[in-house]
C-alpha positions, 0 to 999 in steps of 0.5 A, a space after each residue: 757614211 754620207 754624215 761622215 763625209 760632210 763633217 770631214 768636209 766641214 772640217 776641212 773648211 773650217 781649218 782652211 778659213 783658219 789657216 787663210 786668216 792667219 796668213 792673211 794676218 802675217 802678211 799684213 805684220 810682215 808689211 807693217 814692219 817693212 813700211 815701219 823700218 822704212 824713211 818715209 819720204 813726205 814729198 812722194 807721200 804727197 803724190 801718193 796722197 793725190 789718189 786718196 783726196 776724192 774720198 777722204 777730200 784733200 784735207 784728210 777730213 772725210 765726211 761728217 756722214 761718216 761715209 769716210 772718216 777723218 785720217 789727218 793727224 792720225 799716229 803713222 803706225 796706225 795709218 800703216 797697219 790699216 793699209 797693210 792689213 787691208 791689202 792683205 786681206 786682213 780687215 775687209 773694205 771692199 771701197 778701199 781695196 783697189 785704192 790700196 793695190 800695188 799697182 796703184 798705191 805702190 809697196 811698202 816705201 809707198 805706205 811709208 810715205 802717204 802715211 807719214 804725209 796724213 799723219 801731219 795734216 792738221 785736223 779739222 777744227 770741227 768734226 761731226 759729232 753726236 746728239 749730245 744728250 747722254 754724255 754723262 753715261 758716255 763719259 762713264 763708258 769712256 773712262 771705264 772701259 776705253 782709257 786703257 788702250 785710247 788713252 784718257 784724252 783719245 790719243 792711242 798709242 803709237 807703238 801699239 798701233 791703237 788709234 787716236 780717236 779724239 777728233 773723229 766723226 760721231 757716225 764713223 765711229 757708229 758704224 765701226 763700233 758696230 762692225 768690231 762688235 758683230 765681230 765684221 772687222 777681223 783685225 779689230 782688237 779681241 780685247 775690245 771685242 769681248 769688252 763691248 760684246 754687252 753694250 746695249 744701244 744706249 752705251 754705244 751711243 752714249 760713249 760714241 757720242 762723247 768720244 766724238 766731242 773729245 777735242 784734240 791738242 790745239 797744235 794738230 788742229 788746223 785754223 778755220 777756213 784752212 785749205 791744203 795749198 799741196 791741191 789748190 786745183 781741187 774743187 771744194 764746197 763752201 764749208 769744208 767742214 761738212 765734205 758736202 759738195 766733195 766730187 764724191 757726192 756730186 752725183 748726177 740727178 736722175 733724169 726725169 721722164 717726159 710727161 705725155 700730154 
């Protein structure tokens, strides 16, 4: 009886987790193509923007730790997937969540905006990369099992929301590879999911290590020394490049014990 019990109990749960991710997943497409069908307004974008500089700096270039990735000159309908998907409950991203509330970022005109402001920064001329040893068998990887849906040159697709990975920090894109293929982002790709269930460690690396070297198109690219005049107040480290010196990593020391004497 009792045995009867739990397994009802279980199943209960299981098709309750199930019903929760499917409409978690509707809400987020139901937004996404609210936001799509909306004129975006890149002056509002702006402002909208101001909230997302102190993690992904106001240049939209994230950090070379990989801590934030690179969003400038991200295609729009990937920018506004993510975002719906994230408030939705639909990819998990608890640092995000309370940046992406409607309280503070808005609905979905406001998803609009921002994404439309992000996607035309120009991206940095000098994203992180990898160790550069196993590029051959990267690039082998890359146009074997990765062309299909980012595209040759690493450009996604725009109306099958796929994102651009050319330009992208090389330990970004460990951890979310990573991540997609523990199955942990449950917005990823199923396709891609399966397809790299049986990349070894050396696959991962090597295939990430040449993406991150994939260059994008000189016009998205922004010149060396290139600041974004919409936050001329923020401060900003002496290579922009790196994110070091961002607020986000000036984090007070410690304070140190007296010593007795």
């Amino acid at each position: 009886m009792r045995k009867s019990i739990l397994a009802a109990s279980m199943l209960g749960l299981m098709l309750s987790a199930g019903s929760s991710i499917a409409d978690s997943h509707d809400a987020a497409m139901r937004e996404y193509e609210a936001a799509l069908n909306l004129t975006p307004d890149l002056e509002n974008g702006k402002k909208v923007y101001r909230v997302c500089t102190v993690c992904h700096t106001p240049e939209g270039w994230g950090l070379e730790s990989g801590a934030y990735p690179q969003v400038a000159g991200q295609l729009r309908t990937v920018i506004i997937k993510q975002l719906a998907d994230i408030r939705a409950r639909n990819r998990d991203n608890p640092t995000m969540v309370p940046f992406t509330s409607p309280q503070l970022l808005g609905g979905a005109q406001e998803i609009a905006d921002a994404a439309a402001y992000i996607s035309q920064l120009p991206m940095s001329p000098r994203n992180g990369i990898g160790p550069g040893i196993d590029l051959a068998w990267g690039k082998k990887l890359y146009e074997d099992n990765c062309t299909e849906c980012h595209g040759e040159n690493g450009e996604g697709h725009l109306e099958d929301h796929i994102p651009a990975v050319y330009g992208q920090h090389y330990r970004y894109l460990l951890r979310q590879f990573e991540w997609i293929k523990m199955e942990r982002r449950r917005n990823a790709d199923k396709k891609m999911v399966k397809q790299i269930h049986n990349f070894t460690h050396r696959d991962v690396r090597a295939v990430l290590d040449y993406v991150s070297r994939i260059r994008p198109p000189a016009d998205k690219l922004a010149a060396e020394g290139w600041r974004n005049p919409d936050f001329p107040k923020f401060a900003r480290p002496s290579n922009p490049h790196s994110g070091a010196g961002y607020t986000i990593d000036q984090r007070p020391q410690r304070p140190q014990r007296p010593i007795r004497p």
